[in-house]
SETIFI-645784 format. One record per residue (C-alpha): residue number from 1; residue in three letters; x, y, z. Coordinates in Angstrom, 2 decimals. Last residue first. Layout:
{pt NUM,'ALA',{X,Y,Z}}
...
END
This chain:
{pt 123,'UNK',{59.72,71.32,145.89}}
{pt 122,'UNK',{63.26,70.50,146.77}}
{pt 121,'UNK',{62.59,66.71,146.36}}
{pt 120,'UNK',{61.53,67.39,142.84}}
{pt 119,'UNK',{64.82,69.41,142.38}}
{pt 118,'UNK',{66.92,66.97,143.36}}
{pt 117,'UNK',{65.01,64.34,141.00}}
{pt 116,'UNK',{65.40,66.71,137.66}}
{pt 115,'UNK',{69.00,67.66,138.97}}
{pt 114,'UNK',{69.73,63.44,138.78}}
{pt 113,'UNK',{67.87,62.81,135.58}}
{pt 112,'UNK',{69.64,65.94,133.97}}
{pt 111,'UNK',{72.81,64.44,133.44}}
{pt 110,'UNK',{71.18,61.21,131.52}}
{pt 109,'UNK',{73.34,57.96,132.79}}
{pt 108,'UNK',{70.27,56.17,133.35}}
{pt 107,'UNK',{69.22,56.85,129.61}}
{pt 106,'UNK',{66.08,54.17,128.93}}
{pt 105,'UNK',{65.49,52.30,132.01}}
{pt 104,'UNK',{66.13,55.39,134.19}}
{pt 103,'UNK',{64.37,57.54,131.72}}
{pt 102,'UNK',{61.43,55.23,131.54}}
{pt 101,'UNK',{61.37,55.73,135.26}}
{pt 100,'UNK',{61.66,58.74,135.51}}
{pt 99,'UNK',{58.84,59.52,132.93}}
{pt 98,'UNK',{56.45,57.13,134.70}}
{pt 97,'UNK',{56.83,58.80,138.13}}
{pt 96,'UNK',{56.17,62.31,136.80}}
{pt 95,'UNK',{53.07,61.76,134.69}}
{pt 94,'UNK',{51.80,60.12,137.63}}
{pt 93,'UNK',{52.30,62.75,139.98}}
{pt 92,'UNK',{51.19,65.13,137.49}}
{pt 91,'UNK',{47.84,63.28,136.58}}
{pt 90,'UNK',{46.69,62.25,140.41}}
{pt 89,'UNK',{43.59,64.67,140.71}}
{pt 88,'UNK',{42.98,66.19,137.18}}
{pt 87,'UNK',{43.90,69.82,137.51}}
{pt 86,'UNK',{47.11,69.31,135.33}}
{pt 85,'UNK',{45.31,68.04,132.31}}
{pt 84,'UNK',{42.07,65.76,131.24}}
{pt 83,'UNK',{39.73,66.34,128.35}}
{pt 82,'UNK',{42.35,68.94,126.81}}
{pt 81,'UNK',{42.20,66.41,123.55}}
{pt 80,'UNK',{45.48,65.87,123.55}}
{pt 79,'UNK',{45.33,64.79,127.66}}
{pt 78,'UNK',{42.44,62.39,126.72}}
{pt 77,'UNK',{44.53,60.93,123.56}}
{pt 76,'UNK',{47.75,60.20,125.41}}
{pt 75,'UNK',{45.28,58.65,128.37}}
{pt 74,'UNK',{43.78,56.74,125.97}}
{pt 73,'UNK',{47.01,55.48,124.71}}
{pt 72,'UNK',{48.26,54.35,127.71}}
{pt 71,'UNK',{44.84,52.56,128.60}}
{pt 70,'UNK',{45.08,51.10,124.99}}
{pt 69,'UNK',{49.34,50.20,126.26}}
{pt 68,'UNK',{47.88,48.77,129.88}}
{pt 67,'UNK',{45.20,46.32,128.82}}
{pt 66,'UNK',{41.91,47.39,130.02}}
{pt 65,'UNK',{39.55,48.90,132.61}}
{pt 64,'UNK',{37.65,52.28,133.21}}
{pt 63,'UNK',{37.96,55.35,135.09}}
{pt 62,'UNK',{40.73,56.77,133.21}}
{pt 61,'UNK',{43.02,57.97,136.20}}
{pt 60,'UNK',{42.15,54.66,138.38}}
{pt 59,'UNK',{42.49,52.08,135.09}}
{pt 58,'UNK',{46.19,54.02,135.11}}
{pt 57,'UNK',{46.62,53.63,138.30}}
{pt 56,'UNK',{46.21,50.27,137.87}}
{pt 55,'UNK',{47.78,49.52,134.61}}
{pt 54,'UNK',{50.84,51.05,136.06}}
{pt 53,'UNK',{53.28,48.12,135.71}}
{pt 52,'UNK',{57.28,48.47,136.42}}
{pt 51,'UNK',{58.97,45.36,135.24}}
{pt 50,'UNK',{62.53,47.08,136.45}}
{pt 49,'UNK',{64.97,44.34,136.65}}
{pt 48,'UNK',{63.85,43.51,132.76}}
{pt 47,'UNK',{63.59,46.29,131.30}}
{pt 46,'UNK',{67.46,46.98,132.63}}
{pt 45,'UNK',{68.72,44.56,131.07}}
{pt 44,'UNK',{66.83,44.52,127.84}}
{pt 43,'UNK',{69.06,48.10,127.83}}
{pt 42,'UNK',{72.08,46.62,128.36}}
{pt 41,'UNK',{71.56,43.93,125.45}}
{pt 40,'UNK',{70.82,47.07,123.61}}
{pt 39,'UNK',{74.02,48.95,124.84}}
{pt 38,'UNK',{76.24,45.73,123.64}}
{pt 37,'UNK',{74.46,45.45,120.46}}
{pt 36,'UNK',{75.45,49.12,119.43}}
{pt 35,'UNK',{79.08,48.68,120.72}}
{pt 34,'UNK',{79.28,45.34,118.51}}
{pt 33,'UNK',{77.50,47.70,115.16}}
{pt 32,'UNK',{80.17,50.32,116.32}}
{pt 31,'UNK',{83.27,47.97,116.29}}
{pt 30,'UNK',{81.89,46.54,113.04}}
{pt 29,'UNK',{82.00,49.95,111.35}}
{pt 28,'UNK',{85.64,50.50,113.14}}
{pt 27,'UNK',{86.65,47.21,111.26}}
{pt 26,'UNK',{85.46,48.03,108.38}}
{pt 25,'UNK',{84.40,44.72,106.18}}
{pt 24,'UNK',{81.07,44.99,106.83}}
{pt 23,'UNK',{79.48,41.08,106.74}}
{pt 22,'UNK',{78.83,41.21,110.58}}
{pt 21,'UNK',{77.95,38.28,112.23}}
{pt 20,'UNK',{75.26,36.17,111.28}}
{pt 19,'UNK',{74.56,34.63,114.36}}
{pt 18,'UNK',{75.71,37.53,116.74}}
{pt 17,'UNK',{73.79,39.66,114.91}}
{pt 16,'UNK',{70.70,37.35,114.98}}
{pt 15,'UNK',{71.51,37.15,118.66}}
{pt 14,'UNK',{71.00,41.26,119.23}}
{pt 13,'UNK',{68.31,41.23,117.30}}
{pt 12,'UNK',{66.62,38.16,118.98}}
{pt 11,'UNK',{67.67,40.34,122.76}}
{pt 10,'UNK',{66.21,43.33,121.47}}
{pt 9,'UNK',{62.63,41.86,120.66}}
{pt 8,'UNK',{62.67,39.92,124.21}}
{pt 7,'UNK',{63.27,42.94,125.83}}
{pt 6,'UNK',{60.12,44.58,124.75}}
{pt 5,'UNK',{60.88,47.00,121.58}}
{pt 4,'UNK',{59.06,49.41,122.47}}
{pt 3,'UNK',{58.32,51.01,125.07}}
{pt 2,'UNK',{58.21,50.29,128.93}}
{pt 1,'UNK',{55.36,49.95,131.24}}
END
């Protein structure tokens, strides 16, 4: 699951820009607000060719059903609460996988994304 804003969001901002243009006169302010809407456009992107869903494993961790962003936030709220942590079976490896993959989506050209998975392998 990604986070907000879905990729539909982004892409109307991004075309309402387009639309309306920019009404800053500065040129290098304009250059930034066209940089800006090119890296969101990017970003919808790459939401889109990744639609990864963990609604499953998350149902599995929690032990009940539901739509994935209460089970996300139930599991935020467990972990808070010390009701779950690193000795509940599965919770790392999860924990793991979904923040790679937001930061793939997110900042794929982080410099610590590709240590972070070398030293995963390592381990």
């Amino acid at each position: 699951m990604h986070d907000d804003p879905a990729p539909e969001d982004i892409m109307a901002a991004v075309a309402a820009f387009l639309r309306e243009g920019s009404a800053n006169p500065n040129a290098a302010a304009r250059a930034f607000q066209e940089r800006v809407a090119q890296n969101a456009v990017d970003l919808a992107q790459r939401q889109i060719a990744d639609p990864t869903s963990t609604k499953d494993e998350l149902e599995s961790l929690l032990g009940k059903q539901g739509d994935e962003r209460a089970l996300t936030a139930e599991l935020a709220r467990r972990i808070r609460a010390g009701e779950i942590g690193e000795a509940t079976s599965g919770l790392m490896d999860y924990l793991w996988r979904t923040t790679i993959a937001k930061v793939r989506v997110d900042q794929p050209n982080y410099a610590g994304l590709a240590l972070a998975l070398k030293m995963k392998r390592e381990a």
